[in-house]
N, C-alpha and C positions, 0 to 999 in steps of 0.2 A: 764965541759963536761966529759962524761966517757972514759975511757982511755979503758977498760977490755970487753972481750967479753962480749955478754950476756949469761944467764946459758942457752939457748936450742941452742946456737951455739956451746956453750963448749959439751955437749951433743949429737950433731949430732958427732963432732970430733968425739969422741971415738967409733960411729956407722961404722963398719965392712960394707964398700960398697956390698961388696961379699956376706957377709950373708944375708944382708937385699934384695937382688938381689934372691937369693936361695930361702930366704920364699918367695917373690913376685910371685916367678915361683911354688915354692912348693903350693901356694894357689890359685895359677891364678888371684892375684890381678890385673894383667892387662891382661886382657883376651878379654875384649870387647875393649880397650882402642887404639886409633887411636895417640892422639899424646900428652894430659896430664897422665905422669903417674903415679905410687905413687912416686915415688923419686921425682916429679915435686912438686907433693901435698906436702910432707914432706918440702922441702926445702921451699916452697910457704907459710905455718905456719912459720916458719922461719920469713918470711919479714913481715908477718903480724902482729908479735907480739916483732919487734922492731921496729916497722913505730907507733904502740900505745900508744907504753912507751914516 
């Protein structure tokens, strides 16, 4: 069994909540959005692609 993260969780780690929060707002990634946002999306890739492996 794997003991180590995977590399897009190791990856997220080092994602700057804060910045990535500033470009969402700087680009109005969630402008129309009720209640999936991108950090929802972002993390949601996340599970999808260690529920694969």
């Amino acid at each position: 069994m794997l003991k180590d993260k995977y590399v897009f969780a190791q990856l997220v780690k080092f994602l700057d909540n804060d910045k990535f929060r500033h470009l969402v707002d700087k680009y109005d990634g969630d402008k129309y959005v009720k209640s999936y946002t991108c950090w929802n999306q972002l993390t949601y890739a996340d599970v999808q692609t260690t529920v694969k492996s």
